[in-house]
N, C-alpha and C positions, 0 to 999 in steps of 0.2 A: 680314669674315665668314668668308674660307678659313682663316682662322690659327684663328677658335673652332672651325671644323669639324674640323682636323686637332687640335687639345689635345681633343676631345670623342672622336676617334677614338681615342689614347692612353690614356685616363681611360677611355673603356670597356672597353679590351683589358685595364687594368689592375686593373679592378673583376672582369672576368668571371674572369682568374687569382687572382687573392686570393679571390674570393666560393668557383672550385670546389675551391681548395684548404684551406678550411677546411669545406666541404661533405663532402670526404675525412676531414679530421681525426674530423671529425663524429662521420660516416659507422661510422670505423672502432673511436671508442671505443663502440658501441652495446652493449646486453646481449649475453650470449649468446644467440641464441633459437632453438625448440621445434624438432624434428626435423619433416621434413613427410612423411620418407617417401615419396616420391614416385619412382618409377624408370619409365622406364632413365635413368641420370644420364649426362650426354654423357661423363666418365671415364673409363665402363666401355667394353671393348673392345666391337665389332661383336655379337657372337656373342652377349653375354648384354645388351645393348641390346636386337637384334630381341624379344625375350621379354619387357625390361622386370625383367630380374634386377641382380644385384650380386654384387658378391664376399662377398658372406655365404652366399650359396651352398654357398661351397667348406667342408669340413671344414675344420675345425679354424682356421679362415680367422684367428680372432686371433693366429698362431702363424706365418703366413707374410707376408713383406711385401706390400704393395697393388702391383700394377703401374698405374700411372694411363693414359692417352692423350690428353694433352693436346690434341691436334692435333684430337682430336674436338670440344673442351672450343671451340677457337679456331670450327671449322665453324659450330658453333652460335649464337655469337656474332654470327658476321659475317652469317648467315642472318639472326637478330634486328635487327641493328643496320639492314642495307641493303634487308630486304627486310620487316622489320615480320612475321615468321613467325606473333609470338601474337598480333598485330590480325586477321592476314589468318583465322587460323581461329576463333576467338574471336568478332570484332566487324568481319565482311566489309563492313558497309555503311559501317561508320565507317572502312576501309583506303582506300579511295577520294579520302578527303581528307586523312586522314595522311597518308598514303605520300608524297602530290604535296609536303608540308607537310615532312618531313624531307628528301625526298630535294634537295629546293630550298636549303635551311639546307645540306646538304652541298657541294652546289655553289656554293655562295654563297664557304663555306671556301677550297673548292680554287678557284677564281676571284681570292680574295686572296692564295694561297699565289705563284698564278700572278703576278702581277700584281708582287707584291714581288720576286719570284727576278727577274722580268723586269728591272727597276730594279736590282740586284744582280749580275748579268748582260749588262749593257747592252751592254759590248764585244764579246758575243760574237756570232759568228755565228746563233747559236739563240735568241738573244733576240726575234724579231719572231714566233716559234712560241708562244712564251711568250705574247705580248700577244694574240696571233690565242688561244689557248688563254683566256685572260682574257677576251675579249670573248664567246665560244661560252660558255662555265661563268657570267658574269656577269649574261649576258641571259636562258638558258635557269634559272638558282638563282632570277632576280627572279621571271618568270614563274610556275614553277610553285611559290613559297613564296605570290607572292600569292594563288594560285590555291586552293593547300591552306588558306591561314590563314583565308581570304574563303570555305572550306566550311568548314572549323572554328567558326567566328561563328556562319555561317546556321544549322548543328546544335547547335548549344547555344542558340538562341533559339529554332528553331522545333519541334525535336523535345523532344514533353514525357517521354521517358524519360531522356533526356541533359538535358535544363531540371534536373531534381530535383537533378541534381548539379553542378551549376552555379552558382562563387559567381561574383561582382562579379569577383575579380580573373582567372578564367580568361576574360573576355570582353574586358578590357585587354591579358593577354597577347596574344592573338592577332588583335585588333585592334591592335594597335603593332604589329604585324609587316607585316598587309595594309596598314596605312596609310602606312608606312616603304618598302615595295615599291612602294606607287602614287607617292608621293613620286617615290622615285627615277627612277622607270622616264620619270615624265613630264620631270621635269629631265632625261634622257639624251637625250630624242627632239627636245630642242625647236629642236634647232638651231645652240645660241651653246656648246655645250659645246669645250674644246681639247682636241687629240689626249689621247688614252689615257694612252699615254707620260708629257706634260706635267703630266696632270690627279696621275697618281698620285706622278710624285717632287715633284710640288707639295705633295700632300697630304701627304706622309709627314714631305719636308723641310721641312715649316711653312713655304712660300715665301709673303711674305704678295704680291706678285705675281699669286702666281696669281687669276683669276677664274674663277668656276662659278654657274650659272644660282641663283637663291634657291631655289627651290625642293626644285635639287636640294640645294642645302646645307640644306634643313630635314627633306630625308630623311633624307641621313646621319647629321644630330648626331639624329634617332630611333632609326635605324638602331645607335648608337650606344647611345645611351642602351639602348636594348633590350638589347643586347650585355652590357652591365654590369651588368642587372637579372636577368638570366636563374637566375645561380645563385642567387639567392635568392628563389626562386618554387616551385610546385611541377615548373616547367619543369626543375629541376634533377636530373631522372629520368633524368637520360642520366648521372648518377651513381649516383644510389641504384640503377641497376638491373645494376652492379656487384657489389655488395654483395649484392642481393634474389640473384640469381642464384647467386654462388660461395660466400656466404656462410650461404645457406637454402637456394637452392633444390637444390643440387649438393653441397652438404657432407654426406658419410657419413664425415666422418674417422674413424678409430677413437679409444676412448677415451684419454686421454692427462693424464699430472700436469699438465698449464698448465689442461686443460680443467677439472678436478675444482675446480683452484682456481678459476678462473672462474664454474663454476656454483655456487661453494661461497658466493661472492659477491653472484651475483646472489638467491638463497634469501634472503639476509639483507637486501634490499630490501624497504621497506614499499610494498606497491600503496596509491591513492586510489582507485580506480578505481569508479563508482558504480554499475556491473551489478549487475545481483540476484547472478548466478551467481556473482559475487566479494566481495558483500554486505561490503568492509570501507570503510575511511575512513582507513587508513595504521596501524590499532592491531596489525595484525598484520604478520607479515614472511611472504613466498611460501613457506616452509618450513611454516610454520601450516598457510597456507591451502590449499596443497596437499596437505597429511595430514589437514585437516575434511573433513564433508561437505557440498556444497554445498547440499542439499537440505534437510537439519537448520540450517543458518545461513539458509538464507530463512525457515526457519516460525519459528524466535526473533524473526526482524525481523518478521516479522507478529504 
């Protein structure tokens, strides 16, 4: 049973690289798309952020180079990624069960980072930090991902404004998550587990030796499996929001020949798209249908 649980742990670590790496690919041949306008873009220096400006401000601004600041660009970031900044203003009631819900997945991470250095490090003097670090990040990532994913469920089933949006598959995701976390947590407490240590160069070096509670082995190859399913879910938003961000929501590049060709490209795309307001079915190309008017193409279709 520890031999399927360790090739189940391999296979998902291998699915979840291959799924986000073509999530990238994806990701990154997408259209060009619309400006949103939107400032202060994290880029801009301090000074025309407080305000919500940009460097179109400046005269003559196509004629001088852009200074960026990156380091504002990274702030922002890590605000989002650690601390959920657009739930928490946004959607307060819903940050309460996110937060505990990512910040868990994170620790869960740095728990196995721990855990293999540890194993990789075993000679050394600071290997037993390692494993004591592994055990705190291991117990504390189950805890509050169960905790988050088990408010995640109960809000999407009992809240009817968050129900509407709510298909079949977001109630698997995060129920494989809470279930994969109770799984484990009870196989860890039950008693027959071996040292840390043992458990994890067992696991990794496929020692088929090793034993572990069933249990806990039916969390892990969940555990597992979730691991491997994620990029290809809409879970895979810790990608796309990459892209939504540097690539929409932050991008004021100036104009540019790669861009002219790009847009030149995407114009010559034919939309399906079955809104009124776009009222075509592919006969037209977005160069059309952006110099019609939308108003004169609904009363034709009436």
């Amino acid at each position: 049973m520890t031999l399927i649980t360790s090739f189940a742990i391999y296979t998902g670590l291998a699915f979840f690289l291959a799924g986000s790496l073509w999530r990238v690919f994806q990701y990154s041949r997408m259209p060009v798309h619309l400006r949103w306008e939107i400032y202060p873009v994290p880029g801009e220096g301090a000074k025309r952020a407080a305000h919500g400006g940009s460097y179109f401000e400046d005269e003559d601004w196509w004629k001088t180079p852009r200074h960026a600041h990156p380091l504002n660009e990274i702030k922002a970031m890590l605000a989002e990624i650690f601390m959920l900044r657009g739930v928490w203003k946004l959607n307060r009631s819903l940050w309460w069960v996110s937060y505990p819900f990512h910040i868990g997945l994170y620790l869960l991470i740095a728990g196995c980072l721990f855990s293999a250095s540890g194993i990789v490090f075993a000679n050394y003097p600071f290997a037993p930090a390692l494993f004591l670090a592994t055990r705190v990040f291991a117990w504390a990532g189950l805890a509050l991902t169960l905790g988050g994913s088990a408010g995640l469920l109960l809000r999407r089933i009992f809240d009817k404004q968050l129900r509407n949006y709510t298909a079949p598959s977001h109630l698997v995701n995060v129920g494989g998550f809470a279930l994969s976390c109770s799984l484990i947590l009870v196989g860890a407490i039950s008693g027959t587990m071996p040292p840390l240590k043992d458990s994890v160069f067992g696991l990794l070096a496929m020692h088929s030796a090793l034993r572990l509670p069933l249990i806990l082995n039916l969390g892990l190859l969940l555990g597992s499996a979730m691991t491997g399913y994620i990029p290809f879910t809409h879970m895979a938003h810790f990608i796309a929001k990459y892209f939504t961000y540097h690539s929409v929501r932050w991008d004021d590049a100036q104009k540019s020949k790669s861009m002219e060709v790009h847009i030149a490209e995407c114009l010559a795309y034919h939309p399906t798209w079955s809104a009124l307001h776009i009222g075509q079915n592919g006969t037209k190309s977005w160069a059309e249908v952006a110099t019609s008017s939308p108003i004169a193409t609904e009363r034709n279709q009436q």
